[in-house]
C-alpha positions in Angstrom: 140.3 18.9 173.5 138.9 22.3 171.9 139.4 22.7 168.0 141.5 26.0 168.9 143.9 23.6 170.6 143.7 20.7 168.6 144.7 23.5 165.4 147.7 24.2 167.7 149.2 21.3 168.0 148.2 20.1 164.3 150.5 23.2 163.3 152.9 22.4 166.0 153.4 18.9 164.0 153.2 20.2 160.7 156.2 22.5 162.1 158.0 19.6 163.5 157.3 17.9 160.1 158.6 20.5 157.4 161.6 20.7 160.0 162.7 17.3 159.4 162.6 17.7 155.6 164.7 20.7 155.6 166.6 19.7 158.4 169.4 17.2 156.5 169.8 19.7 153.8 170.6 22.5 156.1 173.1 20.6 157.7 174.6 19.7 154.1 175.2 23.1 153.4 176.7 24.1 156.6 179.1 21.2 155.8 179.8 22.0 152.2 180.5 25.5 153.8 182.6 24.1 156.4 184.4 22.4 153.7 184.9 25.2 151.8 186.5 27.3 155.2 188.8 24.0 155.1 187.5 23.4 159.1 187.1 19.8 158.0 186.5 18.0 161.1 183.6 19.7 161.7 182.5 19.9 158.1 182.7 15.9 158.6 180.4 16.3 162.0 177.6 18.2 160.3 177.4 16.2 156.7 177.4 12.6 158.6 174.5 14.2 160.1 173.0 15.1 156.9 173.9 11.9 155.8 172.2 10.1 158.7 169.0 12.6 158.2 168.8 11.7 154.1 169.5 8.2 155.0 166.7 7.8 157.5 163.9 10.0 154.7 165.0 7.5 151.9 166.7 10.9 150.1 169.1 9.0 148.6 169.9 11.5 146.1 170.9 14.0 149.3 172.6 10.7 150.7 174.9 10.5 147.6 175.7 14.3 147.8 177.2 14.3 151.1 178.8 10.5 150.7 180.9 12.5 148.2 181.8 15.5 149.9 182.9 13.4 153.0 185.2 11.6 150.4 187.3 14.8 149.4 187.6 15.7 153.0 188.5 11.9 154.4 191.4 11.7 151.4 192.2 15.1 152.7 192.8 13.9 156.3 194.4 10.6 154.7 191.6 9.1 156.5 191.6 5.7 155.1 189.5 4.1 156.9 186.7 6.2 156.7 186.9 6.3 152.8 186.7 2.0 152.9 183.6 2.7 155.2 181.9 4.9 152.8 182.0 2.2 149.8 180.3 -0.4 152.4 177.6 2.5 152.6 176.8 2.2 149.4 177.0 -1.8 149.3 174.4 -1.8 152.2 172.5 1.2 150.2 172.3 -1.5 147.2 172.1 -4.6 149.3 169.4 -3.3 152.4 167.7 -0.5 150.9 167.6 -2.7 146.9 168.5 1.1 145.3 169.7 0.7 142.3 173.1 2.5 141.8 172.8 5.7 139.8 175.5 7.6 137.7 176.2 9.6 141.7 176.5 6.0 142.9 179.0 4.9 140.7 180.9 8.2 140.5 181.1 8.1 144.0 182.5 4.6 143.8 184.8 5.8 141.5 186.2 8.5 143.7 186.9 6.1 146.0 189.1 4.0 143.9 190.9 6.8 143.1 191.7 7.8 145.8 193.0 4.5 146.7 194.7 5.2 143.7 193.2 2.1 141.6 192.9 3.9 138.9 191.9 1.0 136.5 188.9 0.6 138.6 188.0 4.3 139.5 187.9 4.3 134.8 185.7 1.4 135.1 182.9 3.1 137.8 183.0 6.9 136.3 182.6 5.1 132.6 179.5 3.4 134.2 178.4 6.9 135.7 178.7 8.7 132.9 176.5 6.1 130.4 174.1 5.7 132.9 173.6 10.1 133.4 173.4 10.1 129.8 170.9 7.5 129.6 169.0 9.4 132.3 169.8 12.3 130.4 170.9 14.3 133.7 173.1 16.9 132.5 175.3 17.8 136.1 175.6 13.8 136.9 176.7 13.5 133.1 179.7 16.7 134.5 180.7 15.1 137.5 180.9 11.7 135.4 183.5 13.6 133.0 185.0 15.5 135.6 186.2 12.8 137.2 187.5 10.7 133.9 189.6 14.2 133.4 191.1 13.9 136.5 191.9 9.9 136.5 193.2 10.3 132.9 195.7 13.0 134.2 196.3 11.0 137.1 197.4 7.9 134.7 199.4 10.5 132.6 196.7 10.3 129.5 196.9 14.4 129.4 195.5 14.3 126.0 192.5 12.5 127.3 191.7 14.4 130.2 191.9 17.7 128.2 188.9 16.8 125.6 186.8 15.4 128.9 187.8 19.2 130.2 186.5 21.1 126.7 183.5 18.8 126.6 182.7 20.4 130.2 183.5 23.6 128.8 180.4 23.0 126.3 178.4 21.8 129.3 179.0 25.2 131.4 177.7 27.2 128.9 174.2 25.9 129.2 174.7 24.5 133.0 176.0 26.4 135.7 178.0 24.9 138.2 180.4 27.3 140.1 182.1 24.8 142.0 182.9 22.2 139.8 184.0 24.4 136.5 186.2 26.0 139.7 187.6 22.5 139.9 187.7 21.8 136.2 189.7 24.5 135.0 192.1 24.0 138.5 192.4 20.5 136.7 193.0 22.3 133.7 196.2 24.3 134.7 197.5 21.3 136.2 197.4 19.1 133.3 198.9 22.2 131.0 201.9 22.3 133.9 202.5 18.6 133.1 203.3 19.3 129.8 205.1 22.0 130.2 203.1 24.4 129.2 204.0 26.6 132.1 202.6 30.1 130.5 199.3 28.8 129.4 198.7 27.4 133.0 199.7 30.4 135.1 196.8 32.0 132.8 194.6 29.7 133.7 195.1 29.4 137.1 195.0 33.6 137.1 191.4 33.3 135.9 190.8 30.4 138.7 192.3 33.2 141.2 189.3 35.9 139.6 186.4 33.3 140.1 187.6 32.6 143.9 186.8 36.3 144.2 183.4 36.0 144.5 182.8 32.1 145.5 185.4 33.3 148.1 186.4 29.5 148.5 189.1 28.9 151.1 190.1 25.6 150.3 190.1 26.1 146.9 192.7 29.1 147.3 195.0 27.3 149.5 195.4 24.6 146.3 195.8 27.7 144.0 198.7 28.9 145.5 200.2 25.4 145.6 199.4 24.8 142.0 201.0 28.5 141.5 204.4 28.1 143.4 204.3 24.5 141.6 204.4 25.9 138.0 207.0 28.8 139.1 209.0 25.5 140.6 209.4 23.8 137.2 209.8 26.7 135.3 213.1 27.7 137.3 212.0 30.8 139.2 212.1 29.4 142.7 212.2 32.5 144.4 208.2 33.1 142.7 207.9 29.3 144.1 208.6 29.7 147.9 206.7 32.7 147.9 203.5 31.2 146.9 204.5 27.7 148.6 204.7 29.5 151.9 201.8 31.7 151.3 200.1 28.2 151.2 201.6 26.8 154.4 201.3 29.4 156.4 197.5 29.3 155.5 196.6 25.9 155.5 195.5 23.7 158.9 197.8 20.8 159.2 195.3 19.0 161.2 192.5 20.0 158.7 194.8 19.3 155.4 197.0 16.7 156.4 197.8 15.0 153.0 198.4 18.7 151.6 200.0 20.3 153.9 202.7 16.9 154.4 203.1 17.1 150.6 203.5 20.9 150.4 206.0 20.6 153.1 207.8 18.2 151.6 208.0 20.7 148.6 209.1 23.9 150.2 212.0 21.6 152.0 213.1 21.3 148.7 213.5 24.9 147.9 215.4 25.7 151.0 212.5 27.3 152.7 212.0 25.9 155.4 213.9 24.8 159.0 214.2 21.5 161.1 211.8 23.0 164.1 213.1 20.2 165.6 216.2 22.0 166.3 214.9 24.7 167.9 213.4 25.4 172.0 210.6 27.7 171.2 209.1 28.1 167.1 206.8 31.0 167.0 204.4 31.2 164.3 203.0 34.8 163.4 200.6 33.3 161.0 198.8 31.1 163.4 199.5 33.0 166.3 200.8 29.7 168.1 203.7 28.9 169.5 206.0 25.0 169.6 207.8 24.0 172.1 210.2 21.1 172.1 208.4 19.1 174.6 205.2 20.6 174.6 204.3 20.9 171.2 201.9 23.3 169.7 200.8 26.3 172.2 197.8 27.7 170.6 197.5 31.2 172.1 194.1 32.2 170.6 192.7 35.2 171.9 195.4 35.5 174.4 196.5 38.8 173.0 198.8 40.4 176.0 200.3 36.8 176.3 201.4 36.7 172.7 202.9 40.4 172.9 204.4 39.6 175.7 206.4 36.4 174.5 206.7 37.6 171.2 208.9 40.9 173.0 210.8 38.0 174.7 211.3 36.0 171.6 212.7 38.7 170.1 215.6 39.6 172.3 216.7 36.2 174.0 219.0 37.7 177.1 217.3 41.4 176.8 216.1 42.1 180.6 212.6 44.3 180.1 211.9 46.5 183.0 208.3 46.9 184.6 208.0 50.2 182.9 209.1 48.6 179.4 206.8 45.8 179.7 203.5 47.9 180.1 204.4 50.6 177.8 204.8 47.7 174.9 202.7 45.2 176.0 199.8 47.3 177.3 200.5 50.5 175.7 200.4 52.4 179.1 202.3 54.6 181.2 203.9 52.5 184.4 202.2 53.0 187.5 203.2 50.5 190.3 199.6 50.5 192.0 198.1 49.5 189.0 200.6 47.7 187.3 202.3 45.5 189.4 200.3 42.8 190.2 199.2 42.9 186.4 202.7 42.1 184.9 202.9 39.3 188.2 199.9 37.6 187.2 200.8 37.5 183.3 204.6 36.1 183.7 203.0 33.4 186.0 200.3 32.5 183.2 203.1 32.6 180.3 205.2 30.4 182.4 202.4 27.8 182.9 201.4 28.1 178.7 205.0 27.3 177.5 207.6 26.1 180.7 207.6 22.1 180.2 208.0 22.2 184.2 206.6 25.4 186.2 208.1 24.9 189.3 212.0 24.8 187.3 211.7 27.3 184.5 214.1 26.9 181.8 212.9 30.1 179.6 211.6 32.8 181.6 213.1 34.6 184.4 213.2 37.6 186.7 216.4 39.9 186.8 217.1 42.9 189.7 215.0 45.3 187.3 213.0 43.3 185.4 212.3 39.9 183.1 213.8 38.1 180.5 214.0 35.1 178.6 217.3 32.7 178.8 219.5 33.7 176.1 220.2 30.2 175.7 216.8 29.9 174.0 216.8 28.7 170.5 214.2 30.9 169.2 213.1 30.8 165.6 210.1 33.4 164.2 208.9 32.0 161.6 
């Protein structure tokens, strides 16, 4: 082989090489910004590939790091399970690879007990995180350590406690920098201030939460925000200030994404009135999502299927209204009517609408043709939400 080809493929290799190393923490940050866009299933997908990639390099530090990300998002998706696989990670990270568990080991730990909600022992691992960051003297292990005290200790009711493990943080972020978790911290913050009722003094803090989410532009994080928001209106009395903010927050959170939230949230705004038993109704349309439920069906997801969704939503509208061919394509396709052109158009499109949302195409229950025209069944029970 000629030195000009053996330098080729030495570069090739060193290539493949530096590829590897970067590899698992380019797939960590395309999961942390999954995460962040609330698209959690696939967040999940790229960090357990980070997670594989760290694992296999001995990165255990990287390893740690996505362990605990994967932990917000499984609790999230009430994904048990997953959450009592992640502590036998670590066991076999202590047990196989003989690591020793550092302060992310423990606070990891910790976050898994709470979110078990054994709370005594989430205490016991994020004490043991934070004494051993401090004896390693590692300033952001020593935040996520007290972080996550501040948020057991509110979680137990201790609201005293978990506010001087916040101002400690406070002293912290003046010399340390972490965006995300002083995000988190002061979100904390606002809660615990609601608890006591001091409903003011957390609506200002969670207005300054609402200015740093304008620049880390944090999706997940905004959709807690207005919870949090419509929460403190809630128990201060102004429930009007409540469902606004509450729906704000359902009608931009993923169910399938946010399942424990958006069940929870849910739960709330049923509370306040603000919201109907679907279950009642033949066809929900939601403008928000731009998806449509149907009793039997289910969810119709009509993405990108923009003259299908004017076209129903025209129908939905005006349950028993017959729309003539020269109606339907001056609203739907914002053209004069021209039979040659036209015709075959509107044909095809009732035909696919039919197939999207009739629980049986060959007898349609919704969607019909009069002498002039088509219409949907005024017998529909149609709710716009």
């Amino acid at each position: 082989m000629s030195d000009k080809a053996k330098a080729v493929l030495s570069s090739h290799a060193a290539a493949s090489e530096i590829k590897e190393i970067v590899a698992p923490d380019s797939l960590f940050e395309l999961g942390k910004l999954y995460s962040e866009r609330c698209d959690f299933v696939t967040g999940i997908s790229k960090l357990e590939q980070a997670a594989k990639g760290y694992y296999q390099q001995k990165q255990f530090t990287g390893y740690l790091k996505s362990l605990n990300l994967l932990l917000r998002m499984y609790a999230e998706m009430e994904n048990h399970e997953a959450i009592d696989d992640t502590k036998e990670r670590l066991q076999d990270l202590v047990l196989k690879e003989k690591v020793k568990l550092n302060a992310k080991s423990f606070y990891t730990l910790g976050l898994c007990a709470s979110y078990k909600q054994q709370y005594k022992t989430a205490l016991e691992y994020l004490e043991k995180s934070l004494a051993q960051a401090l004896a390693d003297d590692n300033k952001e292990d020593i935040c996520y350590a007290i972080n996550g005290l501040a948020l057991v200790y509110t979680l137990l009711g201790r609201y005293d406690d978990a506010l001087k493990e916040i101002y400690n943080l406070q002293v912290f972020f003046q010399v340390l920098p972490v965006p995300d978790l002083e995000l988190s911290s002061q979100m904390l913050n606002g809660h615990i201030l609601r608890k006591m009722g001091k409903y003011d003094q957390a609506l200002e803090v969670f207005w300054r939460c609402y200015d740093q989410l304008k620049s880390q532009k944090n999706l997940y994080m905004y959709i807690l925000l207005l919870d949090a928001m419509g929460t403190t209106f809630h128990e201060m009395g102004d429930n009007d200030m409540a469902r606004m903010y509450m729906n704000l927050a359902r009608r931009t959170a993923d169910p399938e994404n946010l399942r424990y939230f958006t069940r929870n949230l849910e739960a709330k705004i049923e509370k306040l009135g603000g919201v109907h038993d679907e279950s009642k109704y033949d066809l929900v349309f939601h403008a928000s999502t731009n998806s449509v439920v149907e009793k039997k069906r289910g969810r119709i997801d009509f993405k990108n299927q923009f003259i299908l969704m004017d076209m129903l939503r025209l129908f939905l509208q005006h349950p028993g209204s017959v729309y003539s061919k020269e109606s339907l394509v001056k609203q739907v396709w914002r053209q004069e009517y021209d039979p040659q052109v036209h015709d075959n158009k509107i044909y095809v499109t009732i035909k696919r609408l039919r197939k999207m949302i009739e629980p049986d195409f060959d007898k349609p229950k919704y969607i019909f043709r009069a002498k002039n025209g088509y219409y949907l069944s005024k017998d529909t029970r149609v709710l716009i939400d």
